[in-house]
N, C-alpha and C positions, 0 to 999 in steps of 0.2 A: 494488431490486437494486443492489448495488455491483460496484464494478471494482477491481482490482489493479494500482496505478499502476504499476506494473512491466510485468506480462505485458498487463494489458488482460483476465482472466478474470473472466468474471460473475459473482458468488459471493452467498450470503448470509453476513450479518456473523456469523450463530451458528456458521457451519459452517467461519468461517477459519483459516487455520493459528494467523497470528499478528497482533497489533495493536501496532502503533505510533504512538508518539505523536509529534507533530513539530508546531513553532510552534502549540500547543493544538491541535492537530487530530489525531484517529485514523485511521490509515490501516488496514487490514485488507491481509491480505497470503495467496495463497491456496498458496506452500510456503514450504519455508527456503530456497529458493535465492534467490526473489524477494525476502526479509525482507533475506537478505544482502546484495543487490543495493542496497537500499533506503537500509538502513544504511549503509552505503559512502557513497551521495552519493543526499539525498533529496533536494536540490532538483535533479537530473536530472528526477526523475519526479513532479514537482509542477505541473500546469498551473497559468502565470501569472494571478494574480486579473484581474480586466478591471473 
């Protein structure tokens, strides 16, 4: 089960709005508000690698 780095919504990856791609990685995203959001400024909602 995936999350919505945005809202934090559980989702599955078939069932999301939309996918973005960001430094090779796909984010799923689970409206267009969230996608907008995203877009705007991902590394807001990008948990830092450790």
């Amino acid at each position: 089960m995936l999350r919505d780095p945005v809202c934090g919504k559980k989702m599955n990856k078939n069932k999301a709005y939309a996918k973005v791609k960001y430094e090779k990685i796909t984010y799923y995203l689970c409206c267009p508000l969230c996608q907008e959001h995203f877009e705007k400024n991902p590394k807001k909602y990008i948990e830092p690698k450790k």
